[in-house]
Structure formats: C-alpha cells, structure tokens
Gaussian input, Z-matrix of N, CA and C with variables (Angstrom, degrees):
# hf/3-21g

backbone

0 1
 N
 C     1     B1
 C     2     B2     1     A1
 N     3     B3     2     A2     1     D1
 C     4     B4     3     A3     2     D2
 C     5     B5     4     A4     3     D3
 N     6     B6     5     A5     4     D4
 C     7     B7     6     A6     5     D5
 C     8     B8     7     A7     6     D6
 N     9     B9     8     A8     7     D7
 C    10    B10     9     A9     8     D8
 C    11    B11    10    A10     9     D9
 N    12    B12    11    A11    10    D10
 C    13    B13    12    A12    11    D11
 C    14    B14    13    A13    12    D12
 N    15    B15    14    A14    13    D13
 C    16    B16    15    A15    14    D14
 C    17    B17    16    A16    15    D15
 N    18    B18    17    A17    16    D16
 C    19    B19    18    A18    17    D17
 C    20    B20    19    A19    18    D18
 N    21    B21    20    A20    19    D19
 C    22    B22    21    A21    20    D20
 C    23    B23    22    A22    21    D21
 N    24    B24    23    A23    22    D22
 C    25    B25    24    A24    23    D23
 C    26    B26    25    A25    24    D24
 N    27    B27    26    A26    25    D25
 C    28    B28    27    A27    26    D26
 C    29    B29    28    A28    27    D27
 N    30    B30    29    A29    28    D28
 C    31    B31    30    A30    29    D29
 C    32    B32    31    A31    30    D30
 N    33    B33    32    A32    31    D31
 C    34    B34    33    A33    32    D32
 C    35    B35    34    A34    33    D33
 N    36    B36    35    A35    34    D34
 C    37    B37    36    A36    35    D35
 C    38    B38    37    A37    36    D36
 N    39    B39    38    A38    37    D37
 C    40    B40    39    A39    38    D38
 C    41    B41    40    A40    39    D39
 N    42    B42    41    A41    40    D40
 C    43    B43    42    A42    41    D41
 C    44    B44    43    A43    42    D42
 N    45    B45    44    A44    43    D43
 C    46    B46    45    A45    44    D44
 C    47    B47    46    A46    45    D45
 N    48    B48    47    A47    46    D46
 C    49    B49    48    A48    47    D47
 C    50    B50    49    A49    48    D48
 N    51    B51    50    A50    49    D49
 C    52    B52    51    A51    50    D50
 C    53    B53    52    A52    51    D51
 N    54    B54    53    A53    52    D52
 C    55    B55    54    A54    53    D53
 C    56    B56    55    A55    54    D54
 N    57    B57    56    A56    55    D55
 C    58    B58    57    A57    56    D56
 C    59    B59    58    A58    57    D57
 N    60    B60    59    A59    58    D58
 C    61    B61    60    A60    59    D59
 C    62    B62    61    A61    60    D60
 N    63    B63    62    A62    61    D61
 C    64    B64    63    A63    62    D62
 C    65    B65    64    A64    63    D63
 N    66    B66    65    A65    64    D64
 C    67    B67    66    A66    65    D65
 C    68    B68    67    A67    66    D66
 N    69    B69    68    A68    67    D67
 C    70    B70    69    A69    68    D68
 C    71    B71    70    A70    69    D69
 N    72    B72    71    A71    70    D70
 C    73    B73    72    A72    71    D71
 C    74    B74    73    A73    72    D72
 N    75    B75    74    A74    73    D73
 C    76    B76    75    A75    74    D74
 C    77    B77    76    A76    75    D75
 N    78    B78    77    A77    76    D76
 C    79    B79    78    A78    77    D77
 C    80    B80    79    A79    78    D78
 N    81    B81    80    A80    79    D79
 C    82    B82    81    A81    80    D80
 C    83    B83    82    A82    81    D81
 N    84    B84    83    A83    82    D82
 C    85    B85    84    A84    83    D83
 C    86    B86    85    A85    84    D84
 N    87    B87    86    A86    85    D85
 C    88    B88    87    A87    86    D86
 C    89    B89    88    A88    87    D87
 N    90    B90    89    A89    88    D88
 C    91    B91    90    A90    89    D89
 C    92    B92    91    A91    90    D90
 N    93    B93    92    A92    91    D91
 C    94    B94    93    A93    92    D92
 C    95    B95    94    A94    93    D93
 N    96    B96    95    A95    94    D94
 C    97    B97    96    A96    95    D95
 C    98    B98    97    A97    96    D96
 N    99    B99    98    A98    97    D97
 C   100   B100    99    A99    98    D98
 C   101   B101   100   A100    99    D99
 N   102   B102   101   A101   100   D100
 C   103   B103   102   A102   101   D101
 C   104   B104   103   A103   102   D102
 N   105   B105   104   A104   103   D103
 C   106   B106   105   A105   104   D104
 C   107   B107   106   A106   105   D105
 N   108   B108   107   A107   106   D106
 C   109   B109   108   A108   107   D107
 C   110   B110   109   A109   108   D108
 N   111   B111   110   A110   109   D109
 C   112   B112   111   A111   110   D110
 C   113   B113   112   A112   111   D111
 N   114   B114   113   A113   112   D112
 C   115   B115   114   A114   113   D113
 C   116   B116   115   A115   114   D114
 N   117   B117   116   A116   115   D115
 C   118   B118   117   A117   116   D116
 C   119   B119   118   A118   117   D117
 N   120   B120   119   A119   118   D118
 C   121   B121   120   A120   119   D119
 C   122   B122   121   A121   120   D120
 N   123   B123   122   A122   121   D121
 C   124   B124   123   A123   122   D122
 C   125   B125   124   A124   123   D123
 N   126   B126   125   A125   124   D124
 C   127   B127   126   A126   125   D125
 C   128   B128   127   A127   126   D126
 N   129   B129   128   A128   127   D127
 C   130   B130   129   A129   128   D128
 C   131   B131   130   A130   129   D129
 N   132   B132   131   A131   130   D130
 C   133   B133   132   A132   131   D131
 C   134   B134   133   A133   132   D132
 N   135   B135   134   A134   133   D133
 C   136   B136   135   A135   134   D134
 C   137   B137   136   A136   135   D135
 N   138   B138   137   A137   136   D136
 C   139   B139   138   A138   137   D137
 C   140   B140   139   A139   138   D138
 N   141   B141   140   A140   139   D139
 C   142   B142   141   A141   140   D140
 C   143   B143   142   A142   141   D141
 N   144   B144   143   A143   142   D142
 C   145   B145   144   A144   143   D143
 C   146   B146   145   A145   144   D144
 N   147   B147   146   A146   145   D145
 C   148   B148   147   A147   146   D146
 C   149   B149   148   A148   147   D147
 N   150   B150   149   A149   148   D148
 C   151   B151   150   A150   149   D149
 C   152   B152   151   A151   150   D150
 N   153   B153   152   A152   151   D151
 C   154   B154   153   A153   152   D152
 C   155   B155   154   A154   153   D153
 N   156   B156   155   A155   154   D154
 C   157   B157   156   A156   155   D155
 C   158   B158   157   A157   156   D156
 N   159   B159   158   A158   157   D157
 C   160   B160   159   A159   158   D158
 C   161   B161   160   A160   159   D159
 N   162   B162   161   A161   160   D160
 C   163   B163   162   A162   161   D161
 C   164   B164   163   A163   162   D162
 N   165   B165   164   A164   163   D163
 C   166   B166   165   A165   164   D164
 C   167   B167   166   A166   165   D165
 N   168   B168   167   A167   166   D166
 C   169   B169   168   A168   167   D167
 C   170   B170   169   A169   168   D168
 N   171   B171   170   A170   169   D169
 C   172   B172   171   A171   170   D170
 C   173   B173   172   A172   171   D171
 N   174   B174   173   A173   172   D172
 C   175   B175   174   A174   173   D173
 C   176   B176   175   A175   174   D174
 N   177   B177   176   A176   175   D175
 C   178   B178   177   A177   176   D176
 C   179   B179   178   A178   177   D177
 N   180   B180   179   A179   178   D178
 C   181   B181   180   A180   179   D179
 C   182   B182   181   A181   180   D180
 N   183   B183   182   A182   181   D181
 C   184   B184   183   A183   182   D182
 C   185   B185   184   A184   183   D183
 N   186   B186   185   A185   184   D184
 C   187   B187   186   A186   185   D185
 C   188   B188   187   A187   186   D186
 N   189   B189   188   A188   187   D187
 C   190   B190   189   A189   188   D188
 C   191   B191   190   A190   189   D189
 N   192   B192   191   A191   190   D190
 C   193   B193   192   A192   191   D191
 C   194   B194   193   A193   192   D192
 N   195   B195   194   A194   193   D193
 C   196   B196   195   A195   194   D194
 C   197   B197   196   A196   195   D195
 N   198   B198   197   A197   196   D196
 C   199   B199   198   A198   197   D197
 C   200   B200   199   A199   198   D198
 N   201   B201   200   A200   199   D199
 C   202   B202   201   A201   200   D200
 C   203   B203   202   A202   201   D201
 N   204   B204   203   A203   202   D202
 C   205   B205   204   A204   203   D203
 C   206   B206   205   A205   204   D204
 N   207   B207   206   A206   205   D205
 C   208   B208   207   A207   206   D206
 C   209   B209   208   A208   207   D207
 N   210   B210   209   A209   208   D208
 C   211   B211   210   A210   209   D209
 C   212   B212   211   A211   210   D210
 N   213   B213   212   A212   211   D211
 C   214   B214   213   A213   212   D212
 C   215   B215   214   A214   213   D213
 N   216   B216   215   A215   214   D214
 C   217   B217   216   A216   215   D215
 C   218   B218   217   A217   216   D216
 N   219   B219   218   A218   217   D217
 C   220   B220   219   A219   218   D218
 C   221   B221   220   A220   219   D219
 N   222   B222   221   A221   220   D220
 C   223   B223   222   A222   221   D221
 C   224   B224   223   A223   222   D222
 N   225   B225   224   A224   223   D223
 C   226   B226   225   A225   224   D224
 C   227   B227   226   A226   225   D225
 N   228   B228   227   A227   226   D226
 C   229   B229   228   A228   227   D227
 C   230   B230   229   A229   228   D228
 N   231   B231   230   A230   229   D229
 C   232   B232   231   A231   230   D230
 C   233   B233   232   A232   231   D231
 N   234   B234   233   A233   232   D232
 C   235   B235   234   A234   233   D233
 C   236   B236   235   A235   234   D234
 N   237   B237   236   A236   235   D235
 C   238   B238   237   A237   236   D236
 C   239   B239   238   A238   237   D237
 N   240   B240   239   A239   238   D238
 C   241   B241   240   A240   239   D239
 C   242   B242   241   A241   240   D240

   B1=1.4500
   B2=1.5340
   B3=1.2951
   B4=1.5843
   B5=1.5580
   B6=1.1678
   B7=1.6879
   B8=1.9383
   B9=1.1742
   B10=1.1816
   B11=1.4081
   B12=1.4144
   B13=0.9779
   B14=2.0224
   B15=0.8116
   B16=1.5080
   B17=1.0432
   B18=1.3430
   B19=1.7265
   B20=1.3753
   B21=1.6378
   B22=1.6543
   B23=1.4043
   B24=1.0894
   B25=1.8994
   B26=1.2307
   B27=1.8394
   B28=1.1647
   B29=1.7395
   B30=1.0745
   B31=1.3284
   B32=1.7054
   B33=1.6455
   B34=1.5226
   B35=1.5196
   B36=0.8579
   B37=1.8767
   B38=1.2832
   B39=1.5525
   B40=1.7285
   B41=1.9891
   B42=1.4358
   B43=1.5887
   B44=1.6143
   B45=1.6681
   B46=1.1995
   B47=1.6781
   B48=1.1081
   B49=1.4219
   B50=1.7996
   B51=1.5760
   B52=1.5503
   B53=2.3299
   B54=1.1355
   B55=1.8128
   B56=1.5747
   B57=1.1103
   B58=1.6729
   B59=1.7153
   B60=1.0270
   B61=1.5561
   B62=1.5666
   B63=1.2161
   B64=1.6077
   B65=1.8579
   B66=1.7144
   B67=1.5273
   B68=1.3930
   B69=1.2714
   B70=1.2022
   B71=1.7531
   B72=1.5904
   B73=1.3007
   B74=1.8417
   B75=1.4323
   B76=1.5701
   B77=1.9704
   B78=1.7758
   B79=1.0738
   B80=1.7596
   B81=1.7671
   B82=1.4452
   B83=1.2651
   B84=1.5814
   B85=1.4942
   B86=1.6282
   B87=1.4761
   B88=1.7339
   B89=1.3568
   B90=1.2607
   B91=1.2793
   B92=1.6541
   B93=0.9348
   B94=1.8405
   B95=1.4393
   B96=1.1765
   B97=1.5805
   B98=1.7085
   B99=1.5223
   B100=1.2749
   B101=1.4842
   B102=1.6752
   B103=1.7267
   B104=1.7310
   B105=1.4156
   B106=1.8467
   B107=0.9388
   B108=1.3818
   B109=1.6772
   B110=1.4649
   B111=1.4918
   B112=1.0631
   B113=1.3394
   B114=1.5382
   B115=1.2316
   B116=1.4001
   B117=1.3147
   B118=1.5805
   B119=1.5357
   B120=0.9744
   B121=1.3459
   B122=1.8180
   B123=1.5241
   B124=1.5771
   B125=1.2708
   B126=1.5792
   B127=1.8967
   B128=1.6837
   B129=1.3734
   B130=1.5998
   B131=1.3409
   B132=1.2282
   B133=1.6041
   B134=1.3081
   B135=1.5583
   B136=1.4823
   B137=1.4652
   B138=1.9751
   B139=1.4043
   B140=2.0768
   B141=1.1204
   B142=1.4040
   B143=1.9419
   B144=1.3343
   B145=1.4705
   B146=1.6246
   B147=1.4380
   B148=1.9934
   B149=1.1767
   B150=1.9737
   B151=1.1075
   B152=1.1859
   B153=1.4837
   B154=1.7781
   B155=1.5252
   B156=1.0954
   B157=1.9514
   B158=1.3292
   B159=1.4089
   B160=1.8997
   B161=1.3049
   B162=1.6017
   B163=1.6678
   B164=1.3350
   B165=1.3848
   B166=1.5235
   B167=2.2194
   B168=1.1428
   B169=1.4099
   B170=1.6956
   B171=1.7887
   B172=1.0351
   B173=1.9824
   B174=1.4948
   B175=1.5580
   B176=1.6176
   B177=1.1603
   B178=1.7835
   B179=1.8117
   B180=1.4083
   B181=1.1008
   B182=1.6384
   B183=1.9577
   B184=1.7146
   B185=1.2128
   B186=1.6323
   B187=1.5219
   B188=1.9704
   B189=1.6414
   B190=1.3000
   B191=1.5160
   B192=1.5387
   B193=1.5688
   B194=1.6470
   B195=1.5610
   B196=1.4510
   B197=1.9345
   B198=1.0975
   B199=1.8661
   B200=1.3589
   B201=0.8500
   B202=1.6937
   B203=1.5269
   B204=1.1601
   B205=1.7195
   B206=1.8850
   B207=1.3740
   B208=0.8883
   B209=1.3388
   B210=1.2468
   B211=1.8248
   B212=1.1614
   B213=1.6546
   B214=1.4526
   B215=1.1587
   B216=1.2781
   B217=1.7699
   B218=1.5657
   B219=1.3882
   B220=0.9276
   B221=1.5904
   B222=1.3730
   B223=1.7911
   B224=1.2291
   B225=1.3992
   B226=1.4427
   B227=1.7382
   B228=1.2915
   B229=1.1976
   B230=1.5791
   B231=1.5037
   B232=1.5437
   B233=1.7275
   B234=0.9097
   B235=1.1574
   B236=1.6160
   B237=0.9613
   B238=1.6544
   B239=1.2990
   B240=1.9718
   B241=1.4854
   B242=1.8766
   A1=108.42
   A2=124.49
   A3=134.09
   A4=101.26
   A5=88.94
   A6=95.61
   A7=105.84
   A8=118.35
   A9=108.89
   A10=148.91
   A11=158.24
   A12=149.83
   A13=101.39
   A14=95.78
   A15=111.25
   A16=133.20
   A17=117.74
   A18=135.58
   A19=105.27
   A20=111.73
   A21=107.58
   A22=118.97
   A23=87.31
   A24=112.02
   A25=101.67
   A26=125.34
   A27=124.28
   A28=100.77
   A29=136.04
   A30=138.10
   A31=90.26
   A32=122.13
   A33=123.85
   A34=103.99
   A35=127.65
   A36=152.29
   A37=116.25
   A38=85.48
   A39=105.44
   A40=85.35
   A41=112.66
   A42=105.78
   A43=114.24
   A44=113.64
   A45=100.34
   A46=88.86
   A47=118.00
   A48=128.01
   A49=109.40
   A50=102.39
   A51=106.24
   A52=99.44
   A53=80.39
   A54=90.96
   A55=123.33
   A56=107.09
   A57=109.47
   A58=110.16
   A59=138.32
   A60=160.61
   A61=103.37
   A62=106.13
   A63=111.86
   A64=111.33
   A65=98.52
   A66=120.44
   A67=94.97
   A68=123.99
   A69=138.96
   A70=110.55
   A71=101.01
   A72=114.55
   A73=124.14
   A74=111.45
   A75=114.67
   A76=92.10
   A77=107.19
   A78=92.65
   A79=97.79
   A80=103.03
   A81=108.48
   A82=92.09
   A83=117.68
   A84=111.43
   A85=97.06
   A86=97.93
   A87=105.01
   A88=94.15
   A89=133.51
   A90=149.14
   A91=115.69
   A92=93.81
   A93=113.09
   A94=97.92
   A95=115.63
   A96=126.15
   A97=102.62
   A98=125.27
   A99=122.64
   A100=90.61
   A101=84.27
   A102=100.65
   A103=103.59
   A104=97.02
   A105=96.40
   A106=121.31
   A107=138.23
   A108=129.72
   A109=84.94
   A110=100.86
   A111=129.95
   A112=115.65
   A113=135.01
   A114=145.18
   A115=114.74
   A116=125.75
   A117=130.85
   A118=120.13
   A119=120.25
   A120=126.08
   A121=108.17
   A122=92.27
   A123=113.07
   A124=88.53
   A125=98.95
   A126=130.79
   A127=81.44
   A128=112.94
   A129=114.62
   A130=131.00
   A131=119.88
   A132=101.42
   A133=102.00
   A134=110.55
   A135=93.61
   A136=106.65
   A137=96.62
   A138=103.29
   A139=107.81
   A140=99.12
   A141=114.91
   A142=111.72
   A143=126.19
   A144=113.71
   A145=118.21
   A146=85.82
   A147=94.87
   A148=134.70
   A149=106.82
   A150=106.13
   A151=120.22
   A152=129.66
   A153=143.17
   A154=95.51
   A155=106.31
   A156=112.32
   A157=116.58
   A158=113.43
   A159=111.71
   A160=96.86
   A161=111.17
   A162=105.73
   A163=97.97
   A164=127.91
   A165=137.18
   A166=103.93
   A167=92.60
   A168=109.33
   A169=134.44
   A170=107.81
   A171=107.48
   A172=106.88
   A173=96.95
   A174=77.20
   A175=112.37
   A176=106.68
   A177=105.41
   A178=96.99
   A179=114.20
   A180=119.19
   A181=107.98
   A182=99.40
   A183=89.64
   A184=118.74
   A185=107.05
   A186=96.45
   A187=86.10
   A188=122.00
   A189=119.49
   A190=119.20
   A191=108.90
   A192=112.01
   A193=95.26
   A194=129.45
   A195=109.57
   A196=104.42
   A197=101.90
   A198=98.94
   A199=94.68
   A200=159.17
   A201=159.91
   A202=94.28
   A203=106.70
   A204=119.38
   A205=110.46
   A206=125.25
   A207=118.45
   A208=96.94
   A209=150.63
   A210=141.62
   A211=80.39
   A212=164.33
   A213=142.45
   A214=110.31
   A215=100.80
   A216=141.05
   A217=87.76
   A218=125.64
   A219=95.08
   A220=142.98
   A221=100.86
   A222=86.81
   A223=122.61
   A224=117.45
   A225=146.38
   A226=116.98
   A227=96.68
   A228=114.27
   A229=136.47
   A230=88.42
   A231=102.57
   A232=97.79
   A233=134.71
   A234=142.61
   A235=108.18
   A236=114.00
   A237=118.21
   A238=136.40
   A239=99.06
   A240=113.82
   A241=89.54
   D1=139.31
   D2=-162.46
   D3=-103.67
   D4=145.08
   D5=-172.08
   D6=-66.97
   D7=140.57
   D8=150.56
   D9=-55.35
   D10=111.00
   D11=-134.78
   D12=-120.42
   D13=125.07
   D14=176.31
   D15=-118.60
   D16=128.36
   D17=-152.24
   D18=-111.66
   D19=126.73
   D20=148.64
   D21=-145.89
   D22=120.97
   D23=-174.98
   D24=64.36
   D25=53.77
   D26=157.34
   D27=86.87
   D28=16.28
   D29=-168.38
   D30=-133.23
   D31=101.58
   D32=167.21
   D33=-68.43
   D34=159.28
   D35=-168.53
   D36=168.49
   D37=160.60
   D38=-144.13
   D39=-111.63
   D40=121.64
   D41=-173.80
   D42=-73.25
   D43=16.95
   D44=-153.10
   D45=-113.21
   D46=6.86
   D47=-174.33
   D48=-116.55
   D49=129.54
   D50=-136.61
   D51=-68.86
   D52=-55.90
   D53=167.95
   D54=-93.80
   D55=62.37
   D56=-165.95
   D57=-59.29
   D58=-47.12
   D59=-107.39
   D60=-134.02
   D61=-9.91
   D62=-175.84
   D63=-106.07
   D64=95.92
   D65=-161.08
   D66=-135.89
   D67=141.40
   D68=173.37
   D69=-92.07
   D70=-3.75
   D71=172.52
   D72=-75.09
   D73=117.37
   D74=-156.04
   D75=-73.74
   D76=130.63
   D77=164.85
   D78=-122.62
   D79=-168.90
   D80=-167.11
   D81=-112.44
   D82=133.51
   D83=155.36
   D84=-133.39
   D85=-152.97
   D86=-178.68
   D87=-142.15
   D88=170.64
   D89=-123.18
   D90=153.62
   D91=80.86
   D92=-173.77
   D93=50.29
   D94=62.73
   D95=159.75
   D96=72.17
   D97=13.73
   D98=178.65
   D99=-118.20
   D100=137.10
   D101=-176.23
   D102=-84.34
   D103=147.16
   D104=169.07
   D105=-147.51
   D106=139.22
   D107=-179.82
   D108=-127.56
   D109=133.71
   D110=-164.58
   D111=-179.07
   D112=139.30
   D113=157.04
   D114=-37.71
   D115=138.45
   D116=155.39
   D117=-69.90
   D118=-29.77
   D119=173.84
   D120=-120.69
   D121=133.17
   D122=-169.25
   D123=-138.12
   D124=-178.56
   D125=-160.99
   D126=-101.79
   D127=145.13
   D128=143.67
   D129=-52.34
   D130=171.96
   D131=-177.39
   D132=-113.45
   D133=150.20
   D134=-172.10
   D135=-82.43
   D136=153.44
   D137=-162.92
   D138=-82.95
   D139=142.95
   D140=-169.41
   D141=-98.13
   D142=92.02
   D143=-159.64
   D144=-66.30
   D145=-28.58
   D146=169.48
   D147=-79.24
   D148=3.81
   D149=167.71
   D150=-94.38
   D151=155.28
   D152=-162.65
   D153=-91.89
   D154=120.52
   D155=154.27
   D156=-90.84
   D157=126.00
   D158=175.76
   D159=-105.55
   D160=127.13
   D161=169.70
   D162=-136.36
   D163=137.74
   D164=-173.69
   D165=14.25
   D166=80.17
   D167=-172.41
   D168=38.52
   D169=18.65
   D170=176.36
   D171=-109.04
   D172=154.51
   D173=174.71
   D174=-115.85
   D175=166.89
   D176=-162.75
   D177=-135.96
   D178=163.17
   D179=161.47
   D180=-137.22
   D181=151.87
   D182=173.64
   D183=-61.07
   D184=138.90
   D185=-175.11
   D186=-127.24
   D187=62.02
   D188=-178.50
   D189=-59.81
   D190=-46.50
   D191=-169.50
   D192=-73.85
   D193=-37.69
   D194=-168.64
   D195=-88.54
   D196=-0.48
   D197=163.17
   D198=-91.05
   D199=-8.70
   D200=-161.86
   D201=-97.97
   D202=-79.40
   D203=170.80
   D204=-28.65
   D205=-67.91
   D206=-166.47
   D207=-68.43
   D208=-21.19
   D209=-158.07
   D210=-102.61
   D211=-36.79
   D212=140.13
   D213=-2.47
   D214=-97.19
   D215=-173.36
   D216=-27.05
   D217=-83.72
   D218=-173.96
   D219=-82.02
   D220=-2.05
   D221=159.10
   D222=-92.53
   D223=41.14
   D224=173.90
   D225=-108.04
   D226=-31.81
   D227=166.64
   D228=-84.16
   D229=-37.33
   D230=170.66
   D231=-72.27
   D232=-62.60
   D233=-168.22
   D234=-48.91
   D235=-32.30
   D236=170.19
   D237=-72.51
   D238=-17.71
   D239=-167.24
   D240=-82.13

C-alpha cells in the first residue's frame, strides 16, 4: 500500500517529517481571488513598541521584554521552591 501524498497550496509533503513546509522556495496560491507567489515560510517582523494593536475594540501594545521579564521571574521562583 503507497503512502499518501499531501498537498498544501500546491507544495506535496510527507506528514511524517516534523517541519515539512519551511522552503525558501516562492510558491503560487490565491487568496481571496488575489494571486501570490510567495514563500510559505518567512522572517517575523520586527516588533515595533510604539505601534497600537486593535483587537475586538481593545488596544494593546508589545510588551516582549516585560513578558520576557516575568517568564524569568518566574522560573526564578520555581527554581527556589
């Protein structure tokens, strides 16, 4: 019996391989009827602290270094018990 082969967005992969999908190779898909060739895997963007996040009417800012700080703190704590 032959393995099944599985497609996403035109890219076949094998599910048994842990990061399959991460290619610097540009593919084409569509996207509300707009065509794109483009890679599946990209860089993050770097995070900007003065920029405003709107999410269901609240607004937020990155707060990376003080979420960093507290996941210290506390494996500072655990580590003490």
């Amino acid at each position: 019996m032959s393995k099944p082969t599985l497609c996403y967005r035109g890219v076949a992969y094998d599910p048994a391989q842990r990061r399959p999908l991460e290619s610097p190779a540009p593919v084409e898909h569509v996207y509300r009827g707009q065509h794109y060739t483009a890679p599946l895997a990209h860089a993050a963007a770097p995070l900007d602290p003065a920029l405003e996040l709107h999410y269901r009417g609240s607004v937020y800012h990155h707060r990376q270094a003080e979420a960093a700080a507290e996941v210290r703190s506390a494996a500072q704590d655990l580590a003490a018990v």
